[in-house]
TORKOL-4160 file (C-alpha; in steps of 0.2 Angstrom, whole numbers, padded with zeros to 4 digits, m for minus):
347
<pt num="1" X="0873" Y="1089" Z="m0087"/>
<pt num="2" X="0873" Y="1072" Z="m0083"/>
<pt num="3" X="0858" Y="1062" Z="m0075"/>
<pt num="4" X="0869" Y="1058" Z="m0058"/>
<pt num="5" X="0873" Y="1077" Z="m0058"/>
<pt num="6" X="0856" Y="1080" Z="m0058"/>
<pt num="7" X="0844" Y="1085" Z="m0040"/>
<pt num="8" X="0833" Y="1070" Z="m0039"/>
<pt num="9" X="0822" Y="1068" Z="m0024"/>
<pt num="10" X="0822" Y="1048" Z="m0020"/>
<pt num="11" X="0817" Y="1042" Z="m0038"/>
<pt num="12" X="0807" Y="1026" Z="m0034"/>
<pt num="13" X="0810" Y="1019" Z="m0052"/>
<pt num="14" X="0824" Y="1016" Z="m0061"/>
<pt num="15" X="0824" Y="1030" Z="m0075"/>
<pt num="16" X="0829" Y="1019" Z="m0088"/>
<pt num="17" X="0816" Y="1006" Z="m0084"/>
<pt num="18" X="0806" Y="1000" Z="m0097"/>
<pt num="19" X="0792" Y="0988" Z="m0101"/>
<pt num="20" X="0777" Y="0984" Z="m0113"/>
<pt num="21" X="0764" Y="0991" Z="m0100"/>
<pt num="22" X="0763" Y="1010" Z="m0101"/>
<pt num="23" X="0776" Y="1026" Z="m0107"/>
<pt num="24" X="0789" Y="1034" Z="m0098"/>
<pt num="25" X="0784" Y="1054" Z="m0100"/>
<pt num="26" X="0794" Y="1069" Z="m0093"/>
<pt num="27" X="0783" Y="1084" Z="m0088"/>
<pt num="28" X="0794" Y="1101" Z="m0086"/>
<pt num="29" X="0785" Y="1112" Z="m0077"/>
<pt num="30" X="0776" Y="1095" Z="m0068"/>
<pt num="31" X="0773" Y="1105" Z="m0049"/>
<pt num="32" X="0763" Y="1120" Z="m0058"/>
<pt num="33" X="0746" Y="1120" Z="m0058"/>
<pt num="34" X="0742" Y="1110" Z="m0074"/>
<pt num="35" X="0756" Y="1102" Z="m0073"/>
<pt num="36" X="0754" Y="1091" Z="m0057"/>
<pt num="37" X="0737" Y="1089" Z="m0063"/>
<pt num="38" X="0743" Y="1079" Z="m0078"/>
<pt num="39" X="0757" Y="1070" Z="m0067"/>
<pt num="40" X="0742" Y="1063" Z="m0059"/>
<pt num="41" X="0733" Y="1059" Z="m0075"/>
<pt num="42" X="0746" Y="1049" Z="m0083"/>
<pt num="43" X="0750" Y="1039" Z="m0065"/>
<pt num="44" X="0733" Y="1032" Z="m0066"/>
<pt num="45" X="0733" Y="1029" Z="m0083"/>
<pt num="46" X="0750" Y="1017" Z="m0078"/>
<pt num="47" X="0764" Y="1028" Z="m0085"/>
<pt num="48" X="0782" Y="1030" Z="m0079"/>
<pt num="49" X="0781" Y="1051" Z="m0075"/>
<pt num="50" X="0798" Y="1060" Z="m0073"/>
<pt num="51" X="0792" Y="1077" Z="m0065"/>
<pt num="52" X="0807" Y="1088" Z="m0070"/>
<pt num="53" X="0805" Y="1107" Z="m0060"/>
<pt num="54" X="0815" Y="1122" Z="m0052"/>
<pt num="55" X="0800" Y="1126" Z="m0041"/>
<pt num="56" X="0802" Y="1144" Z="m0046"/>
<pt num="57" X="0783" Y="1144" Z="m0048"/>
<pt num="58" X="0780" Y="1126" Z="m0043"/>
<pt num="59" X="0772" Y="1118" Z="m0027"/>
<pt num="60" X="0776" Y="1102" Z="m0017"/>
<pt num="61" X="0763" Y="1103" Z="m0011"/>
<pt num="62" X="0754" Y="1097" Z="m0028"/>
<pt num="63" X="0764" Y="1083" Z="m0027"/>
<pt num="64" X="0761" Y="1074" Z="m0013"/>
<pt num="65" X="0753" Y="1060" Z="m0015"/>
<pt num="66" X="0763" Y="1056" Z="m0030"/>
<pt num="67" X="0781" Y="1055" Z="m0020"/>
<pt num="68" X="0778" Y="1037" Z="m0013"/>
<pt num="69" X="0773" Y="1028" Z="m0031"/>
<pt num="70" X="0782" Y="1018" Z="m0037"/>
<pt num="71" X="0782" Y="1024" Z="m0055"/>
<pt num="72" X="0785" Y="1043" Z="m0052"/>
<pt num="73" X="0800" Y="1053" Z="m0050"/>
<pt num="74" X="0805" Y="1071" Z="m0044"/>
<pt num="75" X="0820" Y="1080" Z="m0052"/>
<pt num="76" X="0823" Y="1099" Z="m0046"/>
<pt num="77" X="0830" Y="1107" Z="m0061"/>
<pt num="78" X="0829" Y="1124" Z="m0072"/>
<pt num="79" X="0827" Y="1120" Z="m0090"/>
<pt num="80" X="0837" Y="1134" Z="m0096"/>
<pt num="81" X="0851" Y="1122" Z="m0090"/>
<pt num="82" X="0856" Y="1108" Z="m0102"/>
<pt num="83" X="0852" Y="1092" Z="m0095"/>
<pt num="84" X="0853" Y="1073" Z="m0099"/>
<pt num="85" X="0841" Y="1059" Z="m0092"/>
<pt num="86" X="0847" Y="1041" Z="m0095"/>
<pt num="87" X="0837" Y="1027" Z="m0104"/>
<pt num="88" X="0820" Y="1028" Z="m0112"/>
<pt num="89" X="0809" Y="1044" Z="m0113"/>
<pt num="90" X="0794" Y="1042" Z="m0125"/>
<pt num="91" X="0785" Y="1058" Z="m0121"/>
<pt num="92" X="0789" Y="1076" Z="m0117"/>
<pt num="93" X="0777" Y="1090" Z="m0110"/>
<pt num="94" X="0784" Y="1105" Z="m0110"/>
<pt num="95" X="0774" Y="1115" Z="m0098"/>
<pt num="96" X="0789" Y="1123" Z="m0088"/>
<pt num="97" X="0787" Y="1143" Z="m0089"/>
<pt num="98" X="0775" Y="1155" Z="m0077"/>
<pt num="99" X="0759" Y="1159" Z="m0083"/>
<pt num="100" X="0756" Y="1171" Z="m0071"/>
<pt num="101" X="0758" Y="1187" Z="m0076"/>
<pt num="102" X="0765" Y="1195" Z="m0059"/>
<pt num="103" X="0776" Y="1179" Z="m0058"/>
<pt num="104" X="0783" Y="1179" Z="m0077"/>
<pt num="105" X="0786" Y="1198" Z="m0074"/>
<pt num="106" X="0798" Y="1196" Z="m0059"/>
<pt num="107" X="0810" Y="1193" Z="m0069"/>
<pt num="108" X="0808" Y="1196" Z="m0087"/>
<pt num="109" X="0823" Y="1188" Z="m0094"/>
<pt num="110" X="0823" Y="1172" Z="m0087"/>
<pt num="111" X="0804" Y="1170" Z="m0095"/>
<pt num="112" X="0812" Y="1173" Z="m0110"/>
<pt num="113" X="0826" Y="1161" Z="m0107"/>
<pt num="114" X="0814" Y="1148" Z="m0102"/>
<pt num="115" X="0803" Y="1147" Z="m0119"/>
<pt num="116" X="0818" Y="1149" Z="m0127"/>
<pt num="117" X="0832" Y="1139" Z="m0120"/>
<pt num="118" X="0821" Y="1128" Z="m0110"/>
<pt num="119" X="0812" Y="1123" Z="m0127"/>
<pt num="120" X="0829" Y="1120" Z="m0137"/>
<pt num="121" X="0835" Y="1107" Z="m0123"/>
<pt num="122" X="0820" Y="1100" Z="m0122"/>
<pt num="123" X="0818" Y="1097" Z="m0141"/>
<pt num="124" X="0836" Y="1090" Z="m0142"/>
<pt num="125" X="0833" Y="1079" Z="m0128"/>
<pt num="126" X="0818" Y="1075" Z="m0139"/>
<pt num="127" X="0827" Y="1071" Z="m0153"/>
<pt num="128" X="0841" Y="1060" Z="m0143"/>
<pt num="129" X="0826" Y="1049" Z="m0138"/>
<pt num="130" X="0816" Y="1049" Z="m0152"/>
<pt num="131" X="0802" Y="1055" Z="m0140"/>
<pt num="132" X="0786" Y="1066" Z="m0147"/>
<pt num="133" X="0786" Y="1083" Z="m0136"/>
<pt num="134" X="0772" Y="1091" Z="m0133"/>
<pt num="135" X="0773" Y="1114" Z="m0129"/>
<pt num="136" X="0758" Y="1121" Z="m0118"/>
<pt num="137" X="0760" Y="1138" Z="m0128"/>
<pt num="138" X="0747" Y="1150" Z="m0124"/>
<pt num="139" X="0729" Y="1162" Z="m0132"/>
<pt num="140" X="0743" Y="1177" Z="m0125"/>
<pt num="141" X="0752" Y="1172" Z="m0141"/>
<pt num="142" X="0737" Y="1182" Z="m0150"/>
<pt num="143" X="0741" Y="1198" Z="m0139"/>
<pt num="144" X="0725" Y="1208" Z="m0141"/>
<pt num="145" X="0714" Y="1203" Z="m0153"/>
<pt num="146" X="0705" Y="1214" Z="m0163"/>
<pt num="147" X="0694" Y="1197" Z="m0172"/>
<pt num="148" X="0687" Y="1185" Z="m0161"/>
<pt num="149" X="0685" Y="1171" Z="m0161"/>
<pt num="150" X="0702" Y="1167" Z="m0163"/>
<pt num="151" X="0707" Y="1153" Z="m0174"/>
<pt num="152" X="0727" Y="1146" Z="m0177"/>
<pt num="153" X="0727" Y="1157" Z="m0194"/>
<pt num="154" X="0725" Y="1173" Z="m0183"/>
<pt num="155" X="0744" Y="1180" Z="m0183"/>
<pt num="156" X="0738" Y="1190" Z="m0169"/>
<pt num="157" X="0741" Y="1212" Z="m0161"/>
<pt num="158" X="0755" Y="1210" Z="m0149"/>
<pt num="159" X="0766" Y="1224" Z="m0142"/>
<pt num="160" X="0784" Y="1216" Z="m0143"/>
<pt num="161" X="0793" Y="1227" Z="m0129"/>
<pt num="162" X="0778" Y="1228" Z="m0116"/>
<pt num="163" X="0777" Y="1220" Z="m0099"/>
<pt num="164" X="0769" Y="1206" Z="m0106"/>
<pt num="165" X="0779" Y="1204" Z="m0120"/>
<pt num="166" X="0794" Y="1192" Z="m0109"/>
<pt num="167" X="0780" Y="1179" Z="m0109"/>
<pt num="168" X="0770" Y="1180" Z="m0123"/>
<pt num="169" X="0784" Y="1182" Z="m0136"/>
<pt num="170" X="0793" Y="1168" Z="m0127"/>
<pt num="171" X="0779" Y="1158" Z="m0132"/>
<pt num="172" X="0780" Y="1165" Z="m0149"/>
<pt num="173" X="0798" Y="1160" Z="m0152"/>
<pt num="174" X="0797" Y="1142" Z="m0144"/>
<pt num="175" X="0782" Y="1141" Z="m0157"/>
<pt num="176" X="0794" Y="1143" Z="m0170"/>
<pt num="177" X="0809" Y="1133" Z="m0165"/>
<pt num="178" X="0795" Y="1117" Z="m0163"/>
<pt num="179" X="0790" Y="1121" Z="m0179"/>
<pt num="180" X="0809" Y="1121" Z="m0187"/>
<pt num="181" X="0814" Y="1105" Z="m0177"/>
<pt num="182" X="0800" Y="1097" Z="m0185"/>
<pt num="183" X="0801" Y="1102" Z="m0203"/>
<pt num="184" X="0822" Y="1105" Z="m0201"/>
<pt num="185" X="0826" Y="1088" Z="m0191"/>
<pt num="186" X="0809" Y="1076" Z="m0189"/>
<pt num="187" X="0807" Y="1077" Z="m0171"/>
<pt num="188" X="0789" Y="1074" Z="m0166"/>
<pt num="189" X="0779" Y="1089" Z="m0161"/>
<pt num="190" X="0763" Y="1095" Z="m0153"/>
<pt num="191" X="0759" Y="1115" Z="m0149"/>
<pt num="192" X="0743" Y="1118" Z="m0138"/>
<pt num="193" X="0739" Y="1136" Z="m0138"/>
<pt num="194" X="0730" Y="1135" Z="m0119"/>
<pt num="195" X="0718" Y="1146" Z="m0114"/>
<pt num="196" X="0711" Y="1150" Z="m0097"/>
<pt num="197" X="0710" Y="1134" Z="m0087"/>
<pt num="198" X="0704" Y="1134" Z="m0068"/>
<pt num="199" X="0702" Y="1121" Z="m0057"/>
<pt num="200" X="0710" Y="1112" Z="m0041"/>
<pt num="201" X="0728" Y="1114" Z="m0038"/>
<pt num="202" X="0730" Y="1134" Z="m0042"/>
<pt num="203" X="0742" Y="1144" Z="m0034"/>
<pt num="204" X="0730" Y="1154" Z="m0021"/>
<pt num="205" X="0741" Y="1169" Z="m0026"/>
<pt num="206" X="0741" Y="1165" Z="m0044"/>
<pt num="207" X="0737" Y="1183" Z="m0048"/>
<pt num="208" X="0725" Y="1180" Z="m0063"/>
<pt num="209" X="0708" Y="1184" Z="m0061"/>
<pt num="210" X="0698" Y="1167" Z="m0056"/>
<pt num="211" X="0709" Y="1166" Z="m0042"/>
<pt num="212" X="0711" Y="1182" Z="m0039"/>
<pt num="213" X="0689" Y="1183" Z="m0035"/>
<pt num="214" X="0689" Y="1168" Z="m0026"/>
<pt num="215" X="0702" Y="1170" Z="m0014"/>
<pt num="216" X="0695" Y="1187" Z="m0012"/>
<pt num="217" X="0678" Y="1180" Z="m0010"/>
<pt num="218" X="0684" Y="1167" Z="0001"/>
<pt num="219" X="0693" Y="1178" Z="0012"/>
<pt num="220" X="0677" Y="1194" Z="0012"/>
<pt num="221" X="0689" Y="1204" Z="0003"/>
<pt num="222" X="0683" Y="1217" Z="m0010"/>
<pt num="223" X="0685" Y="1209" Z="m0027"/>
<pt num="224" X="0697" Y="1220" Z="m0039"/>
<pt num="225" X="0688" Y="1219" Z="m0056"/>
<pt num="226" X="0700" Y="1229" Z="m0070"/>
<pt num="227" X="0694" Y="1241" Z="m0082"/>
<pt num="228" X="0677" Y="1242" Z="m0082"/>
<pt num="229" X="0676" Y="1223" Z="m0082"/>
<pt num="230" X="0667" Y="1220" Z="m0099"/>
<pt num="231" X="0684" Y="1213" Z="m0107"/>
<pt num="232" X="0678" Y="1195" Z="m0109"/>
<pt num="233" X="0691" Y="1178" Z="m0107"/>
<pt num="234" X="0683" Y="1160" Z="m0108"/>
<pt num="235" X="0687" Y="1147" Z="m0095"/>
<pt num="236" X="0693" Y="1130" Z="m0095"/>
<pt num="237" X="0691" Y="1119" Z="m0083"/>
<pt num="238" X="0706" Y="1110" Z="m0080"/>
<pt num="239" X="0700" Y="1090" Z="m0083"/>
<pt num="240" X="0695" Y="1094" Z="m0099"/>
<pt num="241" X="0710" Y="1104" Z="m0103"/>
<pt num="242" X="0720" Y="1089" Z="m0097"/>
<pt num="243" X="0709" Y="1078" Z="m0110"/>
<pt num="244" X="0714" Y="1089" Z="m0124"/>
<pt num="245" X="0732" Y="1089" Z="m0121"/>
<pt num="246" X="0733" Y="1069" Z="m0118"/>
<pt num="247" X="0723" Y="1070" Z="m0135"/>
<pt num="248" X="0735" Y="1080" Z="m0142"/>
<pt num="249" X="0750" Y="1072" Z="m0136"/>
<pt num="250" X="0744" Y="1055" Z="m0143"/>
<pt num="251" X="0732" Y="1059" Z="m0159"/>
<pt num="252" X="0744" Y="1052" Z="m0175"/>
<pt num="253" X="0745" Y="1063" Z="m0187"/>
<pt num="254" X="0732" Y="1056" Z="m0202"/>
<pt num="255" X="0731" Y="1073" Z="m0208"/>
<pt num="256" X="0750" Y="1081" Z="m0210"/>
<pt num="257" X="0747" Y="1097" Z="m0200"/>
<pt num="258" X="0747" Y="1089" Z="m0181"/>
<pt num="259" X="0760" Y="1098" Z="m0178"/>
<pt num="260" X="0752" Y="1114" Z="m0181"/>
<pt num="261" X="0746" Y="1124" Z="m0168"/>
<pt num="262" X="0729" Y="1119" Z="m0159"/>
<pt num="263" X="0717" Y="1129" Z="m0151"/>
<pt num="264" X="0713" Y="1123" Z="m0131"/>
<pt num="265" X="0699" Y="1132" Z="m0121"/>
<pt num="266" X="0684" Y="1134" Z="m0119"/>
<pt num="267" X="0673" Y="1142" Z="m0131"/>
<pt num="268" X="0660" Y="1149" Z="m0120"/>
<pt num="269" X="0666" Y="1170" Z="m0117"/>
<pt num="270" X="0663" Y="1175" Z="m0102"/>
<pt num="271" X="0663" Y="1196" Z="m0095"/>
<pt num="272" X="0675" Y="1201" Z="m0078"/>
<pt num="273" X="0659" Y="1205" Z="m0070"/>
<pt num="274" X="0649" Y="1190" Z="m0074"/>
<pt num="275" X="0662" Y="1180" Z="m0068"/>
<pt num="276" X="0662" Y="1189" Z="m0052"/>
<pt num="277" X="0645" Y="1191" Z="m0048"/>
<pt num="278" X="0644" Y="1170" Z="m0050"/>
<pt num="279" X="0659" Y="1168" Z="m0039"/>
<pt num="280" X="0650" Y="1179" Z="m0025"/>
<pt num="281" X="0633" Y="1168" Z="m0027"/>
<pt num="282" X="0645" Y="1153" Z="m0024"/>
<pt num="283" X="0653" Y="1157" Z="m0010"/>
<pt num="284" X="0638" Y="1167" Z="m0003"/>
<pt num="285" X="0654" Y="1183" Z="m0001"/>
<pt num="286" X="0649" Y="1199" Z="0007"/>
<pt num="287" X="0664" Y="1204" Z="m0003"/>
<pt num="288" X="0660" Y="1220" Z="m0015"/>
<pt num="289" X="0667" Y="1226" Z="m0032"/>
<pt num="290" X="0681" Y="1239" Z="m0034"/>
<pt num="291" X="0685" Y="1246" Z="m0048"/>
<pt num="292" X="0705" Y="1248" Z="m0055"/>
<pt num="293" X="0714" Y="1254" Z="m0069"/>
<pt num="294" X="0717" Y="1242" Z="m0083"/>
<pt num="295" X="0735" Y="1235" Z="m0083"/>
<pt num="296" X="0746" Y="1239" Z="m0100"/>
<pt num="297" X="0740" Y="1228" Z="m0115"/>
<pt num="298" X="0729" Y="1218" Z="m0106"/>
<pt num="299" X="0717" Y="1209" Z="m0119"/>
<pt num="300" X="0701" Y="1217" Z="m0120"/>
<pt num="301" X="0694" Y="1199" Z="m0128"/>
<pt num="302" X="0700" Y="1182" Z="m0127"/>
<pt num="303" X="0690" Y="1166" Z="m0134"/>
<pt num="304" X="0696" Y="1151" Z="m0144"/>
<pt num="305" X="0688" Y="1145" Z="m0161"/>
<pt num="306" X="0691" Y="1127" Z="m0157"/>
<pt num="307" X="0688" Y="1120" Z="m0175"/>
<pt num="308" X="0701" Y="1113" Z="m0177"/>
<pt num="309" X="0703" Y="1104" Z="m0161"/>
<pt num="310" X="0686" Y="1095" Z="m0164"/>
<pt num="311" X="0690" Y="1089" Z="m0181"/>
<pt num="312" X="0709" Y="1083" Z="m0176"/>
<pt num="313" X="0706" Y="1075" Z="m0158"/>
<pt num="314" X="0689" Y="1074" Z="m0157"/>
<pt num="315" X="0689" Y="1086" Z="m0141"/>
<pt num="316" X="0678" Y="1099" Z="m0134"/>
<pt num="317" X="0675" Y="1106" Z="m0117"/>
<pt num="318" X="0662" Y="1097" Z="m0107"/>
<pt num="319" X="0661" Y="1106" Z="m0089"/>
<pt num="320" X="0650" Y="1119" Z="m0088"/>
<pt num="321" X="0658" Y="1135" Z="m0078"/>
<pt num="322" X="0647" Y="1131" Z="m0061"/>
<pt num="323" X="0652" Y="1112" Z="m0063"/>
<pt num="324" X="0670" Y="1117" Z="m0063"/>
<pt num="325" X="0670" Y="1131" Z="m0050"/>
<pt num="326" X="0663" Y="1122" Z="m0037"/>
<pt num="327" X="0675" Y="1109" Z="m0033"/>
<pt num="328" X="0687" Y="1124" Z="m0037"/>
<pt num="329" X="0681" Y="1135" Z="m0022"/>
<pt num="330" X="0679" Y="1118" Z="m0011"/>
<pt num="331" X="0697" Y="1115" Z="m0013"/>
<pt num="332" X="0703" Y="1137" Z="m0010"/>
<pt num="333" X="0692" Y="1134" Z="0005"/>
<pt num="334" X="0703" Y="1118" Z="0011"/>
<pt num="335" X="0718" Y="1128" Z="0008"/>
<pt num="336" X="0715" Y="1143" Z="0015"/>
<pt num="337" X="0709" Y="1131" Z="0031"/>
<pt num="338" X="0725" Y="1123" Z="0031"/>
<pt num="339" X="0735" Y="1140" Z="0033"/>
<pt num="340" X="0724" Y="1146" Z="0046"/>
<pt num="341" X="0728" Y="1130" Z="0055"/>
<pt num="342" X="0745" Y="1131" Z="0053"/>
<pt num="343" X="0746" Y="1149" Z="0060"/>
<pt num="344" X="0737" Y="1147" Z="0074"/>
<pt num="345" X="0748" Y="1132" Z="0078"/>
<pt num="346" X="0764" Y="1142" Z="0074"/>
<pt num="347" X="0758" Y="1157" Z="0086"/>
């Protein structure tokens, strides 16, 4: 597919513009959560952004600000499609699949297809610009652990036919074609194995479970803890996330193993129920606990070793879970105004 064949919303730069000041970088996936929060990033740092999307998952509303600049770019499309983009393209983020698990399991296949499909188109276009390209893969790639911490070595306890399996196996497979494209064809690659992030720009109905208690919270509704809320995840905020991909994306490799898979989250574990009874404190909630059944391979412990991330890039979290959740809530409590606003304007 060509770039004019292509749904681009009022690009305000040419796409084949090039200059000494700055990179041109495509972010797939660029209206999700992290990735609008990295289109933002790299605008202020003075790069071109081409914010590629099919809005299956995505918001315009994370976007807003960024539509009038002149060195940003909306394209509405699915990467499961091939695509072309004309001109120069130094850097390639490939966050473009659901993380959600209610979201990834609406439709299973096209999950699949995205890791899969999405990541070969993305590493040809790669390759046809010489670009590095970057895949946000995921700690779900580790299933359910039985050691923890877990390090890159961990190969990982997954069920390969459950209902999380679309994603997490996804992510599996487009591990193993970045890997091949790099040892088979020389393109430049980064994998990030991203573990819980939180921060502004969530999707109120994300369905995970820091959004999940503060929209509850928020709204005085019971908080739904699962199990008996002692399975433990660790939480990364998302600034410090977005530092450790950027570190990623542009680290050289001195070593001869950057394209191995690297660790990004927080190391800091943290139980269901210790993460809602600090989102009730915050919000001072008269919202309750209820208990529900545990979903089908849902991971009893989840918490990075990030060894190798500090000894490659340099990185390790610096917000503490407070620091992080407040501006978090502040900006649930914005939306959730804004809807109330716009309802009662509507009726």
């Amino acid at each position: 597919m060509k770039m004019n064949e292509l749904k681009t919303f009022r690009p305000p730069f040419p796409i084949d513009a090039s200059s000494d000041s700055g990179k041109t970088v495509l972010v797939a996936g660029g209206a999700g959560f992290i990735g609008s929060n990295l289109c933002h990033r790299l605008i202020a740092q003075g790069d071109r952004v081409i914010c590629l999307d099919n809005m299956e998952t995505g918001r315009f509303e994370n976007l807003t600000s960024l539509l009038p600049r002149q060195n940003f770019a909306f394209i509405l499309h699915d990467i499961v499609v091939p695509f072309e983009l004309d001109g120069k393209v130094d850097r390639i983020y490939n966050l473009a699949c659901p993380g959600s698990p209610p979201k990834y399991q609406r439709n299973p296949i096209h999950t699949f297809k995205t890791s899969i499909l999405g990541g070969i188109n993305l590493l040809e276009l790669a390759e046809r610009k010489s670009a590095r390209i970057l895949l946000s893969s995921t700690s779900e790639v580790y299933g359910d652990p039985d050691v923890s911490p877990q390090s890159e070595l961990y190969r990982g306890l997954v069920n390969t036919i459950g209902p999380r399996a679309c994603y997490d196996e996804g992510k599996r497979g487009a591990e193993t074609l970045f890997h091949e494209m790099h040892e088979r064809e020389g393109v430049d690659t980064r994998i990030a194995r991203i573990f819980n992030t939180y921060g502004p720009r969530m999707d109120l109905e994300d369905g995970r479970v820091v959004s999940n208690f503060i929209l509850q919270a928020c709204t005085g509704t019971d908080l739904t803890v699962y199990g008996d809320g002692r399975q433990t995840r660790s939480f990364c905020y998302i600034d410090d996330m977005l530092d450790g991909l950027i570190k990623l994306m542009e680290t050289e490799d001195q070593f001869g193993s950057i394209d191995d898979p690297v660790n990004l989250g927080n190391p800091e574990e943290c139980t269901m129920l210790e993460l809602a009874k600090i989102i009730l404190e915050m919000t001072s909630s008269p919202s309750k606990l209820v208990y529900c059944e545990l979903p089908v391979d849902d991971p009893r412990q989840r918490c990075p070793d990030i060894t190798r991330a500090k000894a490659l890039l340099g990185w390790s979290p610096q917000f503490p879970m407070r620091e992080g959740l407040a501006p978090t809530i502040a900006y649930f409590r914005h939306e959730l105004d804004l809807q109330q606003h716009v309802a009662e304007n509507v009726g």
